[in-house]
C-alpha positions as CSV (number, residue, x, y, z in Angstrom):
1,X,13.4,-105.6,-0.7
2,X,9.9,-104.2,-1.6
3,X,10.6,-103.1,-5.0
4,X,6.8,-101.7,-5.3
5,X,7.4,-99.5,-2.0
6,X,10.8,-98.0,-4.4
7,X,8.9,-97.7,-7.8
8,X,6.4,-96.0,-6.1
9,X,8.3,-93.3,-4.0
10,X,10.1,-92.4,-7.3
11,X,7.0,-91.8,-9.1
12,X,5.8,-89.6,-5.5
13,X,8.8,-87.9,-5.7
14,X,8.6,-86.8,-9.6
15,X,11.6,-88.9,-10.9
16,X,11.5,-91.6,-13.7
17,X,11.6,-95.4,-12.3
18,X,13.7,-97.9,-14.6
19,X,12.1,-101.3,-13.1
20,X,14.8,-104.3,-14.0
21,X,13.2,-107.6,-14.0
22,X,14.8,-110.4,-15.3
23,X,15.1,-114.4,-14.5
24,X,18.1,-116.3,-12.8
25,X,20.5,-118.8,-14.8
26,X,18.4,-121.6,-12.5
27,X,15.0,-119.9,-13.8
28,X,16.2,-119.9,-17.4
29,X,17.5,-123.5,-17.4
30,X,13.7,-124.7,-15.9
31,X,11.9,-122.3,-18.7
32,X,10.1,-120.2,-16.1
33,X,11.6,-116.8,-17.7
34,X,8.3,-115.9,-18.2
35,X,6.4,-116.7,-15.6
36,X,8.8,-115.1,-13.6
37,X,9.1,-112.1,-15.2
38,X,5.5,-111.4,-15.0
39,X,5.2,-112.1,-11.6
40,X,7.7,-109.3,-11.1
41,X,5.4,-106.5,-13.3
42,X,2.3,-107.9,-11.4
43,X,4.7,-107.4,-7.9
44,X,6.2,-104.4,-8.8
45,X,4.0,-102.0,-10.7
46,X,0.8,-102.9,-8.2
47,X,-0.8,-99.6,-7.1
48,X,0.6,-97.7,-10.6
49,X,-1.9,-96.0,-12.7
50,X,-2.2,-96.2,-16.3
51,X,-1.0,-92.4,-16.2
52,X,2.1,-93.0,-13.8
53,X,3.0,-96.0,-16.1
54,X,3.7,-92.9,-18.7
55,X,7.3,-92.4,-16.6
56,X,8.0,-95.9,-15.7
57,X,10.9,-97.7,-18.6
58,X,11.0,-101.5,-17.8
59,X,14.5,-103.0,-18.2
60,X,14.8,-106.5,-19.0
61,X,17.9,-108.0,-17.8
62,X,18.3,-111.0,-17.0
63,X,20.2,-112.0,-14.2
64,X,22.3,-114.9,-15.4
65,X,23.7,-112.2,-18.1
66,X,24.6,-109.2,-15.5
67,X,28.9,-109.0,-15.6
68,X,28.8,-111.8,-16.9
69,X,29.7,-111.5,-20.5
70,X,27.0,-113.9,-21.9
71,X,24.3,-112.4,-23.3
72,X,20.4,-113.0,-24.3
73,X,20.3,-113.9,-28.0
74,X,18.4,-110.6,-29.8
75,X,16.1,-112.6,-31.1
76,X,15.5,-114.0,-27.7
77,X,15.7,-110.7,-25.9
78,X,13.4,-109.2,-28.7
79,X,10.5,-112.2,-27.5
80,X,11.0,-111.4,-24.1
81,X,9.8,-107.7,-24.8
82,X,7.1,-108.3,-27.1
83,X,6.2,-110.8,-24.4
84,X,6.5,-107.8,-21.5
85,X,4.4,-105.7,-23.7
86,X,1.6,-108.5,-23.7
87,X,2.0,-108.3,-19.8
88,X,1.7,-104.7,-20.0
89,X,-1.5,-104.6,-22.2
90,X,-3.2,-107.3,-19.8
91,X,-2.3,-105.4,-16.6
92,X,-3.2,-101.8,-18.2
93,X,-4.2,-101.6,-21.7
94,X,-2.3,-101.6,-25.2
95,X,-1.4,-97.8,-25.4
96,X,0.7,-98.2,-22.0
97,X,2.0,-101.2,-23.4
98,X,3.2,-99.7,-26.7
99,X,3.9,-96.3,-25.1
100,X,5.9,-98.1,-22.4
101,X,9.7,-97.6,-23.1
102,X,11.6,-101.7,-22.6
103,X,15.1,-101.7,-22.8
104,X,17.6,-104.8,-22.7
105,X,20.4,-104.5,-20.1
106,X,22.6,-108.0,-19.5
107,X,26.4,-107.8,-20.6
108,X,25.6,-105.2,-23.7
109,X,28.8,-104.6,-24.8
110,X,29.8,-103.3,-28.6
111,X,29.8,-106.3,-30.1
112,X,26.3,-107.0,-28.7
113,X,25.0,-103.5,-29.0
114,X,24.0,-103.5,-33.1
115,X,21.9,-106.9,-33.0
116,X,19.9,-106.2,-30.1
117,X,19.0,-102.8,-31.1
118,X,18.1,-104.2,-34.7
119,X,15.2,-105.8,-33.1
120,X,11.7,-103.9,-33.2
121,X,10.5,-104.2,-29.4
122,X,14.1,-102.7,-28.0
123,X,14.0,-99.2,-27.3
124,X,17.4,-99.1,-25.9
125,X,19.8,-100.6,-23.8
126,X,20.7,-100.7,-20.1
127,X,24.6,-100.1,-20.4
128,X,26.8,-101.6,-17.3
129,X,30.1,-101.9,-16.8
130,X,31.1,-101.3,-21.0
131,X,30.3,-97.8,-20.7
132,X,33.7,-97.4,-18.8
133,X,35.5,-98.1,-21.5
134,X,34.4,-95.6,-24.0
């Protein structure tokens, strides 16, 4: 799947892009999340201008949390996004960076929900399959 060749079609097209990156239960247990996760950014947002970036939200979610019920620490997820935001301000500068929207999706449920949007470098969260019970 060339995730680049999507992100970039949306952003052609005139829609918004939410990129999800996120590592694998096997990534997390060697402590690669992130070198992983920036490896996806680089991947995914080559070719994307600083002014493109302005529609682009990144979604952190990692893999090992999708459906199923575990989910990333806030605290955790929280250092995962300043850490995308460092990523960001390398690959563009640090008003993408801080103007870039990161949201944590990964089993958010509503006992989840208050603590991860607590933390300062959450904008939001990516809701799954708890919005269907509402």
């Amino acid at each position: 799947v060339n995730i680049n060749a999507k992100v970039k079609k949306v952003l052609e097209s005139g829609m918004k892009p939410i990129l999800c990156i996120g590592e694998t239960k096997d990534e997390l247990d060697l402590d690669i999340t992130k070198e992983v996760c920036a490896m996806q950014l680089s991947k995914d947002l080559a070719g994307v201008t600083k002014e493109q970036m302005a529609d682009v939200v990144i979604a952190y979610e990692p893999v090992w949390a999708i459906g199923t019920g575990l989910v990333c620490e806030p605290d955790a997820a929280n250092a995962m996004h300043v850490y995308i935001r460092e990523c960001l301000a390398s690959m563009y500068d640090d008003e993408v960076a801080q103007a870039t929207r990161i949201q944590y999706g990964g089993s958010v449920t509503p006992e989840s929900v208050d603590g991860l949007m607590d933390q300062p470098d959450i904008d939001g969260c990516l809701v799954g399959g708890a919005s269907l019970f509402a």
